[in-house]
N, C-alpha and C positions, 0 to 999 in steps of 0.2 A: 209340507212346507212350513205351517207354521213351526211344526214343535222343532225344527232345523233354525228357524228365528228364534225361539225362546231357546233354544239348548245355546247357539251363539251369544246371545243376550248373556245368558246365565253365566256362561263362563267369562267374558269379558268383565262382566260385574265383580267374580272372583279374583281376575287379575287386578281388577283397579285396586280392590278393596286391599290387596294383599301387598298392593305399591306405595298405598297409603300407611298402613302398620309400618311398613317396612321404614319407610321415611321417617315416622316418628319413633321405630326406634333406633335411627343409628343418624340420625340429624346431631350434631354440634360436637359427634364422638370421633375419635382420632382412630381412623381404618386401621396405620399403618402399625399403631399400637395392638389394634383389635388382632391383625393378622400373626403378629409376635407371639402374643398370648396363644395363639391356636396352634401354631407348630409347634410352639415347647412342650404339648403334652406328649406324655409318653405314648405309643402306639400301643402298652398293655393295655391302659385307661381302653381306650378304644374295642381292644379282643373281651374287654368283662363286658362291658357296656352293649354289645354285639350280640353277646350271648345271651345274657340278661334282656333284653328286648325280645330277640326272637323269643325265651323262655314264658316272655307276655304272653306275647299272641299264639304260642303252642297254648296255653291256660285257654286263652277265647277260645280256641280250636274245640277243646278237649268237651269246652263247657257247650258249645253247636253241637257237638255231639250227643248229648241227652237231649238238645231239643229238635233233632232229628230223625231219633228212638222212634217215636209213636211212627214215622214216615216209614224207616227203615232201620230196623235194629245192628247190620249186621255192618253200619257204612265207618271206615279205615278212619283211626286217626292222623293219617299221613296226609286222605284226601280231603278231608276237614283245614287242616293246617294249607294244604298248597291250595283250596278256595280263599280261604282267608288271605294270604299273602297273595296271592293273585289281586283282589279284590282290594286290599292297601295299593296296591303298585300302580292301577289304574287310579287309584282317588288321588295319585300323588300327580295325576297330571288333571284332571280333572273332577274335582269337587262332586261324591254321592253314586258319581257314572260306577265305581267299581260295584256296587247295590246291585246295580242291572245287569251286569257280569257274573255275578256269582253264584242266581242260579243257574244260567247257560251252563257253566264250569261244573256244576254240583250235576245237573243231568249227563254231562256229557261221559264222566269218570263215572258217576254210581245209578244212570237212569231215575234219578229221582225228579218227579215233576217240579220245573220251573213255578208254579204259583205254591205249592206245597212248600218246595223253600221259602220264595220267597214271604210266606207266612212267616218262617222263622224266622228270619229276618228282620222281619218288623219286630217280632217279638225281642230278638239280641238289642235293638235298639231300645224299647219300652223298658226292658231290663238294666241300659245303661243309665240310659234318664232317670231312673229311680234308686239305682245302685250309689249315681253320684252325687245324687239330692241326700242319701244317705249318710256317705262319706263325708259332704260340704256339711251337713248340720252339726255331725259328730266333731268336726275340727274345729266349730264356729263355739260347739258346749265346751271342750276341752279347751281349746287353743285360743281360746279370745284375745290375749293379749294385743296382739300385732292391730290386730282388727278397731281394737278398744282407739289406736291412735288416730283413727278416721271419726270414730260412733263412741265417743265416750260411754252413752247409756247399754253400750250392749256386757259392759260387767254385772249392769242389775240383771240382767235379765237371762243369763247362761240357761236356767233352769228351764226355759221356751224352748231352746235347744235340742236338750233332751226330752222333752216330750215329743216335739215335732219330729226327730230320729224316731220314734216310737213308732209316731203314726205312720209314716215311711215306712217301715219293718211291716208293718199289715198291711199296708198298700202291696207290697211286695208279694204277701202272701194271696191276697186275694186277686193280682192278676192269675194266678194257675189257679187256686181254686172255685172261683166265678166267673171264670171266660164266657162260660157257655151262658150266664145271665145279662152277662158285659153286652154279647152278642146276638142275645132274642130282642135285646133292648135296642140296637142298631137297626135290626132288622123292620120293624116296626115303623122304619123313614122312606122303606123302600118302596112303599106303593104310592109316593110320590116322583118318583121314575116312571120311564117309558121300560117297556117289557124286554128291551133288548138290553138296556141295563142292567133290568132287576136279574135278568138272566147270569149276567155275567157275575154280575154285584152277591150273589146268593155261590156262584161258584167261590169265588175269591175269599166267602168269608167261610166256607166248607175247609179249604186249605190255611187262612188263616187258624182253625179254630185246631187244626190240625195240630200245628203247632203248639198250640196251650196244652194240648193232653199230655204233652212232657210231665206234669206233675203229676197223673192218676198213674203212672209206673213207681212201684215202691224204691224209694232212693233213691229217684231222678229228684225231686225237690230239694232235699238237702244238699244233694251236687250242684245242682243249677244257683241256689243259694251261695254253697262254698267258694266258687269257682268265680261267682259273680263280684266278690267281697275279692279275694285272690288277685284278680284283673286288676283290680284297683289300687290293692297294695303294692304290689309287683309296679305300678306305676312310680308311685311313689320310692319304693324302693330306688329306681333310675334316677330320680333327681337326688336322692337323698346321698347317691356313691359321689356322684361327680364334686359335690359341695368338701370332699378329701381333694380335690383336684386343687379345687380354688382355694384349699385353706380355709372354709367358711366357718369350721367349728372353732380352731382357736381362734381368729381373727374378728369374728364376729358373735360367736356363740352360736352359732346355726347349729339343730338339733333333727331328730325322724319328723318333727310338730312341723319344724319352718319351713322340710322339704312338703308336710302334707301341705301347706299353706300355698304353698308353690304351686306343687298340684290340682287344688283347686281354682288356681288362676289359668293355669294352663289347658287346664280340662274347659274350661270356660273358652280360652283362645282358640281349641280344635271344634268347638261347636258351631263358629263364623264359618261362614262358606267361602274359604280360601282355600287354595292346592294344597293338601299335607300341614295345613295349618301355619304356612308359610306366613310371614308378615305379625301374622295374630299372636303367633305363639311369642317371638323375640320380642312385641313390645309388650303383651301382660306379664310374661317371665320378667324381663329387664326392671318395669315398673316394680313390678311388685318384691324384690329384693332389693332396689335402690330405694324403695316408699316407707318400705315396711319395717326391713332388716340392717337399713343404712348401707348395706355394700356399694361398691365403689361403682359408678355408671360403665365405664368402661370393661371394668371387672363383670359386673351383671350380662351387660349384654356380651360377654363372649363366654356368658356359664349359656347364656340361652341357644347362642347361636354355633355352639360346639354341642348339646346335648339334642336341639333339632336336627340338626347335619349325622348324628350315630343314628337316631331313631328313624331318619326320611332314609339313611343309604342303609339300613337294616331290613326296609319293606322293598326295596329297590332292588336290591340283590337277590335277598329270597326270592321275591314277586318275579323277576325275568328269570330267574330259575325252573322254578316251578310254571310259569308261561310257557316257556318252548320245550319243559320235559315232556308236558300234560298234551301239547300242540292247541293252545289255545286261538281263536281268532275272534277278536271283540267285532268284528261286523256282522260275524252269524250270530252272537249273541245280543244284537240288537234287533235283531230278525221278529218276529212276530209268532207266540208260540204253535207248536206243532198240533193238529188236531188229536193227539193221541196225549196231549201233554198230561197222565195221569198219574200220581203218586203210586210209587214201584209198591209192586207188595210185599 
């Protein structure tokens, strides 16, 4: 009962928060303009943009794939991709819930233990958080300009930048290759638990750790690496096509820099716990090429809210795709796992 309260809680919270973005970004803007602007694009716009998105998350797919290696060497690019896009499709109505979906989906296509995923899981996440702290420093060392209009001091100081990008880079490397010191050092909290915890608490971090041996396979670190950097680009790549849509290079000078700039605001608005980054994403996108780049407020928010709409009906289509081919059912997958729930061999 409770966690039926706090799951309700939770997502009620999602909805407001995303009513409130939402409000501030399209307060005192003329709809009926906004809507003009949307149909005039050409429907190819739409088949690149389509394509290019899905080619993202094949990239995430590819890259679950090595760090699912140590679990099961032998599991399908195809089923990697339709968990992933499964797992978008649920977050698009509900915030994190696809998390809890996608090991159900990953045992039920390849028998691989639901805690064993979900180790890697965590891990795609640690990976992301660190991949973008990467990304965001490198634009902040290169791209300072935009930035310099908020924080005049940050032209002295680019060179922090780049060091901090550095330190990032190790941090990266030393999640795979000190997990297992990362996690003698956790473990050492657990004899302040009750024994039914420590029990569990000792399984969970077996299939966590599970997941970290993705780097002792030769060539999974440099992929997990590549792929991880790839993700991000390919992100930016999406905002950087559509800115031909709106005219943003001659009109404005918008370049690959001002879409990574974007990027890293938008990577910031998918981090808020709203559905599919709904609300979050139209007001940091809008803000920050009307803040930054001078573009036009109305022009801004209909680059945001035409480039959220390819990207939400991109996971949406896949995701009920791959839902009803695979026969998924999210109420078994909130079920509670199976006593055999044990990493396939």
């Amino acid at each position: 009962m409770k966690t039926s309260v706090r799951n309700i809680v939770s997502t009620l919270f999602s909805i407001l928060l995303a009513a409130g973005f939402l409000y501030l970004a399209f307060r005192g803007k003329d709809v009926n303009q906004l809507w003009h602007s949307l149909i005039d694009v050409h429907w190819s716009w739409f088949v690149v943009l389509f394509t290019g998105s899905a080619a993202s998350h094949l990239i995430r797919a590819w890259r679950w794939k090595y760090l699912l290696y140590p679990i099961k060497p032998e599991i399908t690019l195809r089923n990697t991709f339709s968990v992933t896009m499964i797992g978008y499709l649920i977050n698009n109505v509900v915030p994190r819930l696809g998390e809890f979906v996608r090991p159900y989906a990953m045992k039920k296509l390849e028998g691989v233990s639901k805690s064993a995923t979900m180790g890697t899981i965590v891990l795609e996440r640690i990976l992301d958080l660190v991949t973008f702290a990467l990304v965001t420093l490198i634009v902040l060392a290169v791209y300072a300009e935009p930035f310099a209009l908020w924080f005049p001091a940050m032209a002295e100081f680019e060179w922090l930048f780049f060091v901090a990008a550095g330190v990032m880079t190790i941090v990266f490397a030393l999640i795979f290759l000190k997990a297992e010191m990362l996690f003698r050092f956790l473990r050492k909290f657990l004899v302040l638990f009750p024994e039914s915890v420590r029990a569990k608490a000792e399984t969970i971090f077996e299939s966590f750790l599970t997941g970290f041996q993705a780097a002792k396979h030769p060539g999974n670190f440099i992929m997990i690496a590549l792929t991880s950097l790839l993700i991000w680009i390919s992100y930016i790549v999406l905002l950087y096509i559509p800115f031909f849509i709106y005219g943003f290079p001659v009109l404005y000078g918008l370049d690959f820099g001002s879409a990574a700039v974007v990027q890293v605001a938008s990577g910031i608005a998918f981090a808020l716990p709203t559905p599919s980054g709904i609300g979050s994403y139209h007001a940091f996108t809008s803000f920050t090429l009307t803040e930054m780049f001078r573009v036009d407020p109305g022009t801004a928010l209909s680059f945001a809210v035409y480039t959220h709409a390819v990207g939400f009906l991109t996971t949406t289509i896949l995701g009920l795709y791959f839902f009803f081919a695979d026969n998924i059912h999210i109420a078994d997958a909130m079920t509670k796992s199976e006593p055999d729930d044990r990493p396939a061999a």
